[in-house]
Biopython code that builds the backbone (N, CA, C, O; Angstrom):
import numpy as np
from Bio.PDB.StructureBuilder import StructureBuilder

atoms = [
    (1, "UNK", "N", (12.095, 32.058, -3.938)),
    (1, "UNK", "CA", (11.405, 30.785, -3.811)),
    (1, "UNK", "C", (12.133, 29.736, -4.641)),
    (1, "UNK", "O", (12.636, 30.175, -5.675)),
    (2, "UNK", "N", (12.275, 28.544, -4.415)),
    (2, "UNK", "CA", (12.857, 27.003, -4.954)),
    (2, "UNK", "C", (11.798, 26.481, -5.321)),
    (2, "UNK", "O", (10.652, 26.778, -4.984)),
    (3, "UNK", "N", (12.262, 25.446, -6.235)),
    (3, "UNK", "CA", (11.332, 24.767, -6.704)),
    (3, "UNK", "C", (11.239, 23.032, -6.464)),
    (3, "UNK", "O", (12.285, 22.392, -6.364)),
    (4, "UNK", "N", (10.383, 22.600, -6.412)),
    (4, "UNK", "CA", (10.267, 21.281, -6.236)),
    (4, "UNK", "C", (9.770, 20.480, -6.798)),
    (4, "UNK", "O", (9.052, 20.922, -7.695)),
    (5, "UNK", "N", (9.807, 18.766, -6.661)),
    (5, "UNK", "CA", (9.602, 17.963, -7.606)),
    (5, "UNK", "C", (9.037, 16.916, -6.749)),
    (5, "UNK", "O", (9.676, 16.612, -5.741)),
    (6, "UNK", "N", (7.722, 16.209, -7.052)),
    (6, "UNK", "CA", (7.476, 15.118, -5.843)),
    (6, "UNK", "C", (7.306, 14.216, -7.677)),
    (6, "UNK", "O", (6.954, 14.521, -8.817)),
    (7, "UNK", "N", (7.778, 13.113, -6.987)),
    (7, "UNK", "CA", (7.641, 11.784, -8.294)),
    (7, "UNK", "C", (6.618, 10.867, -7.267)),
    (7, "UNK", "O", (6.566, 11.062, -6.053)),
    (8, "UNK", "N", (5.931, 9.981, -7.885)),
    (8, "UNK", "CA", (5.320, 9.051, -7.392)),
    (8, "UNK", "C", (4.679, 8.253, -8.252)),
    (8, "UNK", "O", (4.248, 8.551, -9.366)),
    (9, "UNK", "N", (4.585, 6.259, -7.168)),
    (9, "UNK", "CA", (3.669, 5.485, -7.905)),
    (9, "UNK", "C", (3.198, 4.938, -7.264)),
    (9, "UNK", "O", (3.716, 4.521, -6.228)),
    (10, "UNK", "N", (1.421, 4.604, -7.801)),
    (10, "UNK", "CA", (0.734, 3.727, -6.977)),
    (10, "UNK", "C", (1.436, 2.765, -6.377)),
    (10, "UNK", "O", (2.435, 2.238, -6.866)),
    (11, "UNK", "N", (0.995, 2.525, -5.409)),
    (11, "UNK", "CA", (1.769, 1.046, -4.016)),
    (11, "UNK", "C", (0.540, 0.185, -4.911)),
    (11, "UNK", "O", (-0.347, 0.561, -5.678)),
    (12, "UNK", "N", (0.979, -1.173, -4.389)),
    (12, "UNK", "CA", (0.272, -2.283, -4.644)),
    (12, "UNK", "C", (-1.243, -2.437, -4.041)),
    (12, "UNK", "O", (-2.176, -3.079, -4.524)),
    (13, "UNK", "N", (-1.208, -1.638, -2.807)),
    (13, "UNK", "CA", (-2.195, -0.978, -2.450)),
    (13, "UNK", "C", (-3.609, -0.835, -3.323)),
    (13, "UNK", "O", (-4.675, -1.396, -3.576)),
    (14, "UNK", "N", (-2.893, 0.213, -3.559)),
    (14, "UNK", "CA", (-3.965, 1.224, -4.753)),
    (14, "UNK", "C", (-3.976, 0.395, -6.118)),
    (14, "UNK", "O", (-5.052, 0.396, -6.717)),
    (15, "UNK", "N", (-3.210, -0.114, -6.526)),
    (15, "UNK", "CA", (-3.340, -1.339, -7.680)),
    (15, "UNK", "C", (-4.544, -1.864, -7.642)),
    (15, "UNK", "O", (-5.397, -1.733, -8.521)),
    (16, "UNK", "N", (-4.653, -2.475, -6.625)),
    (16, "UNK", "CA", (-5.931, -3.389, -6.036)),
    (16, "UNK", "C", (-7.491, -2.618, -5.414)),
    (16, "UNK", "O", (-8.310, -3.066, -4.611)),
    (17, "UNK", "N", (-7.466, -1.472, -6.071)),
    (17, "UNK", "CA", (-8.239, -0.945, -6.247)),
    (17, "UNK", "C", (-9.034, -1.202, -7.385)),
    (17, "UNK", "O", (-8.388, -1.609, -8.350)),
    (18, "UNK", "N", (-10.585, -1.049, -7.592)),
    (18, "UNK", "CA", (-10.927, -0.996, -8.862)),
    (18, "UNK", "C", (-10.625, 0.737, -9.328)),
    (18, "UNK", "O", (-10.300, 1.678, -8.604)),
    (19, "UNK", "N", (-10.917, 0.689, -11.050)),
    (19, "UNK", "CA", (-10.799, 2.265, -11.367)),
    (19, "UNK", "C", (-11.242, 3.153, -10.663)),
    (19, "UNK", "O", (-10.454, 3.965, -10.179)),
    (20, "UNK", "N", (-12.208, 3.219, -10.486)),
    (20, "UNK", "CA", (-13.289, 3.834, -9.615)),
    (20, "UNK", "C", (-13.157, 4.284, -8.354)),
    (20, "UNK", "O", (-13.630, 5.321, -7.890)),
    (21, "UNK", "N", (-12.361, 3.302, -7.699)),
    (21, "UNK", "CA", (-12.094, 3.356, -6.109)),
    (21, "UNK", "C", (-10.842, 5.046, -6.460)),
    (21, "UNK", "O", (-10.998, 6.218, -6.117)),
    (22, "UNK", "N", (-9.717, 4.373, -7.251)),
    (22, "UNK", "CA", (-8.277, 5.209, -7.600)),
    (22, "UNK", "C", (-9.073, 6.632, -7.756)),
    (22, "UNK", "O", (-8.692, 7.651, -7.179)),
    (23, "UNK", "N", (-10.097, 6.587, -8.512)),
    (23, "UNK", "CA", (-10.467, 8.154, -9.291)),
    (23, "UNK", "C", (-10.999, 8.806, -7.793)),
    (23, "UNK", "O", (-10.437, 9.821, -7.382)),
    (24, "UNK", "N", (-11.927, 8.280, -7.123)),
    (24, "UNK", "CA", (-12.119, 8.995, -5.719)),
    (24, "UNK", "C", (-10.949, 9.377, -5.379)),
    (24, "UNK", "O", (-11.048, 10.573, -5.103)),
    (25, "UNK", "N", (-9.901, 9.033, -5.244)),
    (25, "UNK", "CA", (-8.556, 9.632, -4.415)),
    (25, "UNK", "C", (-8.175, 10.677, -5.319)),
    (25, "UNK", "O", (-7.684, 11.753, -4.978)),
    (26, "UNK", "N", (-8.485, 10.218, -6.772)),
    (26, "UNK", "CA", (-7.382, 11.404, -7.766)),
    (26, "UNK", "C", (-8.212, 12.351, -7.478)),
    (26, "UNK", "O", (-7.669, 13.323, -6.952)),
    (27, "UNK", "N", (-9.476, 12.435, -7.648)),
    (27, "UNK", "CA", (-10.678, 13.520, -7.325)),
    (27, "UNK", "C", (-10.052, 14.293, -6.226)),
    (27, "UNK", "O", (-9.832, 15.457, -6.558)),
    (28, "UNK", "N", (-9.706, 14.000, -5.039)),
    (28, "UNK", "CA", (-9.516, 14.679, -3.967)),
    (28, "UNK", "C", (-7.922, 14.722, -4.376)),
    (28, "UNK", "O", (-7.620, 15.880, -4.088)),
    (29, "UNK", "N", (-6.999, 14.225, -4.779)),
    (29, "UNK", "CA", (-5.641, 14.902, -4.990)),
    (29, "UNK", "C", (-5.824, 16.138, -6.259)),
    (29, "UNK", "O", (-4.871, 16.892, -6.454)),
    (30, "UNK", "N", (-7.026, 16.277, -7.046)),
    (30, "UNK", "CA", (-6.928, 16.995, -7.675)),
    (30, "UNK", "C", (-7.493, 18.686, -7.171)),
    (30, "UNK", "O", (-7.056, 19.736, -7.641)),
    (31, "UNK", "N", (-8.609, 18.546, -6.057)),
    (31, "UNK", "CA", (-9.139, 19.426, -5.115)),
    (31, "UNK", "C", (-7.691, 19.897, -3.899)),
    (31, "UNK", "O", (-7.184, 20.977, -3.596)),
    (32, "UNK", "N", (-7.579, 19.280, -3.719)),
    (32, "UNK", "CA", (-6.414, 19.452, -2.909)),
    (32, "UNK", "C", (-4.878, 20.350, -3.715)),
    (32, "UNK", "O", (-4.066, 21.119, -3.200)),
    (33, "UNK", "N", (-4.962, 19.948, -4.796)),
    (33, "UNK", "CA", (-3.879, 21.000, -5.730)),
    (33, "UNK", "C", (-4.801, 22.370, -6.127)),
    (33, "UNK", "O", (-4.333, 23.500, -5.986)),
    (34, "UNK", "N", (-5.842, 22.186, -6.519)),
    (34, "UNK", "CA", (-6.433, 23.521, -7.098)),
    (34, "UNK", "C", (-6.491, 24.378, -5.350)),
    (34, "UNK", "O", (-6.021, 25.509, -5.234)),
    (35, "UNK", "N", (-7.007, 23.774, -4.353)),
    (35, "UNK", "CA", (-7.065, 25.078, -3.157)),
    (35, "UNK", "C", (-5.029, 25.117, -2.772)),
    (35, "UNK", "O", (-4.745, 25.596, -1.674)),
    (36, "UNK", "N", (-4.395, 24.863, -3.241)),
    (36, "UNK", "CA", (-3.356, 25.158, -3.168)),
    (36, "UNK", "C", (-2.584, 26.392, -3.848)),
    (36, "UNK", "O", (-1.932, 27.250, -3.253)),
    (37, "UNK", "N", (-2.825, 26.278, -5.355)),
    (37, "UNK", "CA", (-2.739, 27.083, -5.885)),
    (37, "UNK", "C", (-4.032, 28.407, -5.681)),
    (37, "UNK", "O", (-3.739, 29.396, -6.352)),
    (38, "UNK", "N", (-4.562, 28.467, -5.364)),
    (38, "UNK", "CA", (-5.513, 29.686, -4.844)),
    (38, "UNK", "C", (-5.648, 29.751, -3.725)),
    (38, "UNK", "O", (-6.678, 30.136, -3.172)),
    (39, "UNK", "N", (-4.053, 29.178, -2.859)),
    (39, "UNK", "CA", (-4.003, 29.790, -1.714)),
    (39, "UNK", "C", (-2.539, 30.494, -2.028)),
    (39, "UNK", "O", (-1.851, 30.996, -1.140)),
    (40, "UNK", "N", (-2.160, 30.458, -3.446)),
    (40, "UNK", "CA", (-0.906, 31.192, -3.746)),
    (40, "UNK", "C", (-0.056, 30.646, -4.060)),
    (40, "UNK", "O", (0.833, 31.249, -4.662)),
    (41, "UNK", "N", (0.064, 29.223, -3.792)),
    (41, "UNK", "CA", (1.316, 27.840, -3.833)),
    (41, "UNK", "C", (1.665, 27.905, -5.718)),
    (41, "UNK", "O", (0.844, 27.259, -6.371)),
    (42, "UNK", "N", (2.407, 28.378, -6.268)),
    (42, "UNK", "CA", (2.860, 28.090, -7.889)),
    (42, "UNK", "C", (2.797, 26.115, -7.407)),
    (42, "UNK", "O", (3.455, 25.485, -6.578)),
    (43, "UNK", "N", (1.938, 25.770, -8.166)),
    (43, "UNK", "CA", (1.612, 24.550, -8.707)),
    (43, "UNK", "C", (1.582, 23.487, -9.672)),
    (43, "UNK", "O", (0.462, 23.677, -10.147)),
    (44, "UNK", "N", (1.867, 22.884, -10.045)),
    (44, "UNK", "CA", (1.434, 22.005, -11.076)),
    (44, "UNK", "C", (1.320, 20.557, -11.019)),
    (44, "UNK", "O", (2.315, 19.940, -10.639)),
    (45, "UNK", "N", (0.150, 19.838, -11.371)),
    (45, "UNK", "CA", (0.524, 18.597, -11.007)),
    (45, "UNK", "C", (-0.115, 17.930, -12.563)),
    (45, "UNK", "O", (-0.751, 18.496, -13.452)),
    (46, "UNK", "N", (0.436, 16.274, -12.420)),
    (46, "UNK", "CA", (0.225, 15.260, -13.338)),
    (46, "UNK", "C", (0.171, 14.304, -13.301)),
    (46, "UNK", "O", (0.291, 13.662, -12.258)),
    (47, "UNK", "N", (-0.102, 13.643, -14.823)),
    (47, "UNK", "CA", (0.291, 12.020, -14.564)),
    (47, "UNK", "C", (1.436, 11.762, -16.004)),
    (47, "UNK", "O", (1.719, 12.675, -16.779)),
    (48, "UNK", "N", (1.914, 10.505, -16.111)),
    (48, "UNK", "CA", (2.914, 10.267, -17.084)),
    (48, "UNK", "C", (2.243, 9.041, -17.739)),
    (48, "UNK", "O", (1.730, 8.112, -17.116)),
    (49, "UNK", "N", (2.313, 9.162, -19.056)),
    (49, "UNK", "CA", (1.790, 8.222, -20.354)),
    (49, "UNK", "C", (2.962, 7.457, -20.847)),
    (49, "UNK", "O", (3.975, 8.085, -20.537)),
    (50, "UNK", "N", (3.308, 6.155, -21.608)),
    (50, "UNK", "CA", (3.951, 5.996, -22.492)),
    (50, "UNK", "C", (3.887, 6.247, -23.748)),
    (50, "UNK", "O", (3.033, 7.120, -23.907)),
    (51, "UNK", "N", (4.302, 5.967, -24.630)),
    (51, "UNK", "CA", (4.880, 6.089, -26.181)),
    (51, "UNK", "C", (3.521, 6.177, -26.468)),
    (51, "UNK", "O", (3.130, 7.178, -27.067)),
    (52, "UNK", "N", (2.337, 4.874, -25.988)),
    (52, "UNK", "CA", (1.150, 4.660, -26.458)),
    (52, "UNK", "C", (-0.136, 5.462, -25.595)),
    (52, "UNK", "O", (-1.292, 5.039, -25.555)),
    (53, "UNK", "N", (0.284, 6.523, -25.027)),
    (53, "UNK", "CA", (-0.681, 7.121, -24.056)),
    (53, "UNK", "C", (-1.109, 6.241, -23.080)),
    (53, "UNK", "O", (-2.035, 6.599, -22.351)),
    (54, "UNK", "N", (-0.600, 5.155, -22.934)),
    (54, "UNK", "CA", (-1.058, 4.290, -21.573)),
    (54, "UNK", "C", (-0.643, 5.086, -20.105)),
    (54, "UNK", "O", (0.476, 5.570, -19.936)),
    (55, "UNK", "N", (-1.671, 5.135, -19.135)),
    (55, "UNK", "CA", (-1.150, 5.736, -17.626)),
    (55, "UNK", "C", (-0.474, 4.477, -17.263)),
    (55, "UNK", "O", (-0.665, 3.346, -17.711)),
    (56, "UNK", "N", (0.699, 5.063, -15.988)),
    (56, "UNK", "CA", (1.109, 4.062, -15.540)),
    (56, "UNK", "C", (2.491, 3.977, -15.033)),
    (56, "UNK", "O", (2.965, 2.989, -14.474)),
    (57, "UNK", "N", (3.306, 5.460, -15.350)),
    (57, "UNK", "CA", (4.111, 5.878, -15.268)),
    (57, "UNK", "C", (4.402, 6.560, -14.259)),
    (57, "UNK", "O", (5.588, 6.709, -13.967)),
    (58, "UNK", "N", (3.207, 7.238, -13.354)),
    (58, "UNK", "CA", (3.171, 7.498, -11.916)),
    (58, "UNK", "C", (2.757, 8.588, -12.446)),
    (58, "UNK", "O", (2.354, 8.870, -13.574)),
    (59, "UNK", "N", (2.985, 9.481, -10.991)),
    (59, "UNK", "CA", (2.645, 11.325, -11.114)),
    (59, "UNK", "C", (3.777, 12.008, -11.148)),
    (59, "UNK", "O", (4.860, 11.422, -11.160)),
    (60, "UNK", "N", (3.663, 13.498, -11.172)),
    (60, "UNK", "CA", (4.627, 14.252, -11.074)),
    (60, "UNK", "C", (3.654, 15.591, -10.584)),
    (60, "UNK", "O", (2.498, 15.949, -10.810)),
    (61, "UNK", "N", (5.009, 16.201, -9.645)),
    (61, "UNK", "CA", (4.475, 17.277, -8.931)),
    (61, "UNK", "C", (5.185, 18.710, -8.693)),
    (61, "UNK", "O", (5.970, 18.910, -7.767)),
    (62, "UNK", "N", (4.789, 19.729, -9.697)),
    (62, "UNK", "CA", (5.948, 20.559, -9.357)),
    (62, "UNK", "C", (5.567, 21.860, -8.452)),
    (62, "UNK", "O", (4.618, 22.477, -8.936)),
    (63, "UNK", "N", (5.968, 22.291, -7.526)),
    (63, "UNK", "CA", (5.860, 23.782, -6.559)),
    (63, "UNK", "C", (7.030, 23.713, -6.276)),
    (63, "UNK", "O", (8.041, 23.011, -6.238)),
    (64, "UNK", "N", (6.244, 25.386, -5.941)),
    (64, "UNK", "CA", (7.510, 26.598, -5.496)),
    (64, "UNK", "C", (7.451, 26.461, -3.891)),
    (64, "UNK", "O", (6.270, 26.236, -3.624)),
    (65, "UNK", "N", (7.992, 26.488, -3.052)),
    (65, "UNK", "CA", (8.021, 26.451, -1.555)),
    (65, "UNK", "C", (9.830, 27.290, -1.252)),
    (65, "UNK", "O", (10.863, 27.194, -1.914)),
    (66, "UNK", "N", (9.517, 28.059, 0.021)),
    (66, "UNK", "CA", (10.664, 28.583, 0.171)),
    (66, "UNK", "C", (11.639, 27.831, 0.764)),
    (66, "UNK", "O", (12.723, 28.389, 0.937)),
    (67, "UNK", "N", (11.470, 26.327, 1.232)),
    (67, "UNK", "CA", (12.453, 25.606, 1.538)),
    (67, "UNK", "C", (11.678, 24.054, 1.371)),
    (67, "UNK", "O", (10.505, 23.759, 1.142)),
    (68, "UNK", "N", (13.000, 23.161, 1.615)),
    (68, "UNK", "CA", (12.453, 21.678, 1.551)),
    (68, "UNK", "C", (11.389, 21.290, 2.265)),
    (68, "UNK", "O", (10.462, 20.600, 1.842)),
    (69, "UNK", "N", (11.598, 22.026, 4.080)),
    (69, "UNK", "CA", (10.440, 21.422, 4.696)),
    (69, "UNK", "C", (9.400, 22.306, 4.429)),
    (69, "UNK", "O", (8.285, 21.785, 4.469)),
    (70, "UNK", "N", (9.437, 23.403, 4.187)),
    (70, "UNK", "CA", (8.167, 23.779, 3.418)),
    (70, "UNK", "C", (7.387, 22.905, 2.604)),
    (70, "UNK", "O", (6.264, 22.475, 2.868)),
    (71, "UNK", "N", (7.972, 22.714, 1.747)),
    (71, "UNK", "CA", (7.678, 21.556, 0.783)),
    (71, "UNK", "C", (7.139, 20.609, 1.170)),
    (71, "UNK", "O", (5.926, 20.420, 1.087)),
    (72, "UNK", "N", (7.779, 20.015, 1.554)),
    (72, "UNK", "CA", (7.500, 18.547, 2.451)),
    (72, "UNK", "C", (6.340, 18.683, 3.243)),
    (72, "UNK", "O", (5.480, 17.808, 3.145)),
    (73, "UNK", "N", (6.116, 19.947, 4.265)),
    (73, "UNK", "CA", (4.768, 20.248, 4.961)),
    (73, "UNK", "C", (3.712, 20.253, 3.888)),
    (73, "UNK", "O", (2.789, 19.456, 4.062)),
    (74, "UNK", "N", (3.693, 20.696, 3.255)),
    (74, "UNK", "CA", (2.712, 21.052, 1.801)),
    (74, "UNK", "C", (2.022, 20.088, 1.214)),
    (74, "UNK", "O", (0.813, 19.999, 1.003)),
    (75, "UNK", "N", (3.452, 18.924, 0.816)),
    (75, "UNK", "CA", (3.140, 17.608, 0.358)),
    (75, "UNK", "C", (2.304, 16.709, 0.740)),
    (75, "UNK", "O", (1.378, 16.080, 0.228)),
    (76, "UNK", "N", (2.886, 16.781, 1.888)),
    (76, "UNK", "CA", (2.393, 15.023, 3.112)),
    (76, "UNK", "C", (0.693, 15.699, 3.416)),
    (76, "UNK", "O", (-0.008, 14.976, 4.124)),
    (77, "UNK", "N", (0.231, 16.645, 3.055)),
    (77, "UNK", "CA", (-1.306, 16.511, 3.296)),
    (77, "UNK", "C", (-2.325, 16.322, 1.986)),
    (77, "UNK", "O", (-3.538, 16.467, 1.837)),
    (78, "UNK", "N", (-1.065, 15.870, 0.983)),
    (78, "UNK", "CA", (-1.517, 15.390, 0.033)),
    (78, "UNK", "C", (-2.418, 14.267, 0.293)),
    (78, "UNK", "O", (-1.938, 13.348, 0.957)),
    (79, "UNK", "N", (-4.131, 14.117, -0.263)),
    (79, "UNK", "CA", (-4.845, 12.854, 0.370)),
    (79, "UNK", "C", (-4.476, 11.932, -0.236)),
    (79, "UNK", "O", (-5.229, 11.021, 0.106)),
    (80, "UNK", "N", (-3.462, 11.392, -1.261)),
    (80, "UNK", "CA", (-3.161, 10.185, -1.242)),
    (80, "UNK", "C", (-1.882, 9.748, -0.977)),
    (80, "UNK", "O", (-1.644, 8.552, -1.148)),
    (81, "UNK", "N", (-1.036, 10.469, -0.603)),
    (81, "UNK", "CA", (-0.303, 10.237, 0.557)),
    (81, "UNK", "C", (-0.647, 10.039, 1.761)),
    (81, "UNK", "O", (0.178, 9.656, 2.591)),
    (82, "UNK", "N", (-2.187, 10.313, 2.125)),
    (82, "UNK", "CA", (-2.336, 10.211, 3.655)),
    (82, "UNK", "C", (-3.167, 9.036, 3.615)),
    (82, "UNK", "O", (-3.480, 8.334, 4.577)),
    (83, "UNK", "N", (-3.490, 8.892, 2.420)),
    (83, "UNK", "CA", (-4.016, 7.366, 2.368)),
    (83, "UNK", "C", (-3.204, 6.250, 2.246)),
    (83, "UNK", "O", (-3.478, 5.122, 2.655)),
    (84, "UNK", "N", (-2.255, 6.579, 1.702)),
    (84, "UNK", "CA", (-0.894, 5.948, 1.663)),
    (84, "UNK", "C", (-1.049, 4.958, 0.477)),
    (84, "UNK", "O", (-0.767, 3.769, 0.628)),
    (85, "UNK", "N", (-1.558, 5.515, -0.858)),
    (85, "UNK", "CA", (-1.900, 4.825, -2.580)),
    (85, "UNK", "C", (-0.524, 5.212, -2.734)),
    (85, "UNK", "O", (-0.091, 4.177, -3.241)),
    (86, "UNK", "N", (0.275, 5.836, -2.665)),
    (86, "UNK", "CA", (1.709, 6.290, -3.692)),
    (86, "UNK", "C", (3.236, 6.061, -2.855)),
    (86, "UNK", "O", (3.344, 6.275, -1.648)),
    (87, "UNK", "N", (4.081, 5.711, -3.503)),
    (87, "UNK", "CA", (5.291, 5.770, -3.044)),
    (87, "UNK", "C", (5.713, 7.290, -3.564)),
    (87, "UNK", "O", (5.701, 7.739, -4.710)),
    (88, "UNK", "N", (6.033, 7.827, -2.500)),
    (88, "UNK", "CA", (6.667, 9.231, -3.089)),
    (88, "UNK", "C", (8.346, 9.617, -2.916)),
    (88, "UNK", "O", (9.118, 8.956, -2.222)),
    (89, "UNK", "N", (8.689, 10.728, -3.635)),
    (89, "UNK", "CA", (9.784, 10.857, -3.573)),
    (89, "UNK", "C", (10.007, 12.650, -3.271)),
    (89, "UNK", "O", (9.248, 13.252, -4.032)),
    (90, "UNK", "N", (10.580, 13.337, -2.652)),
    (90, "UNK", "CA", (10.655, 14.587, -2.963)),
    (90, "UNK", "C", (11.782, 15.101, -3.090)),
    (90, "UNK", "O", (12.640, 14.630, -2.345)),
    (91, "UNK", "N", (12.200, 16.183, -4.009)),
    (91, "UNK", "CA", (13.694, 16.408, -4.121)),
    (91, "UNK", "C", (13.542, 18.544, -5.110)),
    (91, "UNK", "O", (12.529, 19.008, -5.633)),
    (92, "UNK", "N", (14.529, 19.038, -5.018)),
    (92, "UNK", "CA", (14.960, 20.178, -4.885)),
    (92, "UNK", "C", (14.790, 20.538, -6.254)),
    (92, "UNK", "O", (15.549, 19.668, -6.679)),
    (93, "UNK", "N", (14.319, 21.250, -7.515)),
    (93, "UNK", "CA", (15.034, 21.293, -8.591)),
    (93, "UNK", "C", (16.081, 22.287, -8.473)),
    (93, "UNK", "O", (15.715, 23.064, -7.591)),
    (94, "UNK", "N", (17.074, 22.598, -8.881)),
    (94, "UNK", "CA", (17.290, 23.587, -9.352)),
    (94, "UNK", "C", (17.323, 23.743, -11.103)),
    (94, "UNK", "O", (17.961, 22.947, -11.793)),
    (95, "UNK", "N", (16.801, 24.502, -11.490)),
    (95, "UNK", "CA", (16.764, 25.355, -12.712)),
    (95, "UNK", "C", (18.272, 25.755, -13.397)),
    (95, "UNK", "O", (18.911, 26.697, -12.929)),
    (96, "UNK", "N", (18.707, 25.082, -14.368)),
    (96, "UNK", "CA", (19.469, 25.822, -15.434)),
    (96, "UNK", "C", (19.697, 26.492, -16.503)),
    (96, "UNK", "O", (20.726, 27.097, -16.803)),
    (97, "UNK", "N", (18.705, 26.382, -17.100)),
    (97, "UNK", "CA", (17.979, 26.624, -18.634)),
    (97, "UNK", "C", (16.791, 26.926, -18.889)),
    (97, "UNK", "O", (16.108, 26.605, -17.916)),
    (98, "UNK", "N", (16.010, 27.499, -19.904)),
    (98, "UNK", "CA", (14.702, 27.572, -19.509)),
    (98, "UNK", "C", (13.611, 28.062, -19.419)),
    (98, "UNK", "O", (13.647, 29.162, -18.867)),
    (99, "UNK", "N", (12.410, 27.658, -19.789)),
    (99, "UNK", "CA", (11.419, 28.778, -19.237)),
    (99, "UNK", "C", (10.582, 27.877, -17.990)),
    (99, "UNK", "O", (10.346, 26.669, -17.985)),
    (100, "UNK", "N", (10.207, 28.975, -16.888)),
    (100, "UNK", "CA", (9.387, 28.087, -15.805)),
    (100, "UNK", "C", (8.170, 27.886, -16.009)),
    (100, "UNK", "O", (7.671, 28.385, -17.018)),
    (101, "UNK", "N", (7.570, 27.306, -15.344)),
    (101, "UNK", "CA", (6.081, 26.861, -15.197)),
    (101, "UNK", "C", (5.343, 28.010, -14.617)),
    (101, "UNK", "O", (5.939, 28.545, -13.682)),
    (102, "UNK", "N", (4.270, 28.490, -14.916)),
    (102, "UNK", "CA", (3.692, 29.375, -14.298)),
    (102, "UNK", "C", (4.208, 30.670, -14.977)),
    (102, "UNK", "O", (3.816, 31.770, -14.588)),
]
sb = StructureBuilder()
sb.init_structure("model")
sb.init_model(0)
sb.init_chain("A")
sb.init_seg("    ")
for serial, (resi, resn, name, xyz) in enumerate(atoms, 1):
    if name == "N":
        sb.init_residue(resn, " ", resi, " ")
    sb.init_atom(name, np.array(xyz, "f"), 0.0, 1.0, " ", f" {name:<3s}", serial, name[0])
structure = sb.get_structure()
């Protein structure tokens, strides 16, 4: 299995959300990772802080999938990607050093 990396940030979109509106979506991007991983998917997901713990830095997303479009299938039913709140990015890690996740 490979590992993967989805980066993302709210669109201007989801900016213009109040808090409240954003947390309904994180709610369901966060339901949506837990039945992932207890459907077997090695998982992990987040968000990124600055220096001062401020959010704002986007997400980060790491799984195991046995290929890119695996991956990519996996991803895109992410619900706020299908709501279309995030610019995303997806890309390959490979591992050099290390201990893994999971």
């Amino acid at each position: 299995m490979r590992w993967f990396i989805k980066t993302e940030l709210f669109t201007k979109k989801a900016m213009r959300f109040t808090p409240e509106e954003r947390q309904r979506y994180i709610s369901q991007h966060i339901t949506w990772v837990k039945n992932l991983n207890a459907s077997g998917v090695k998982v992990s997901s987040g968000y990124l802080i600055d220096k001062h713990k401020v959010p704002g830095g986007g997400g980060l997303l790491i799984l195991q999938a046995a290929s890119f479009n695996e991956a990519e299938s996996l991803i895109i039913n992410d619900p706020i990607i299908i709501a279309g709140l995030v610019n995303w990015k997806l890309q390959e890690w490979i591992p050099v050093f290390g201990e893994l996740i999971n």
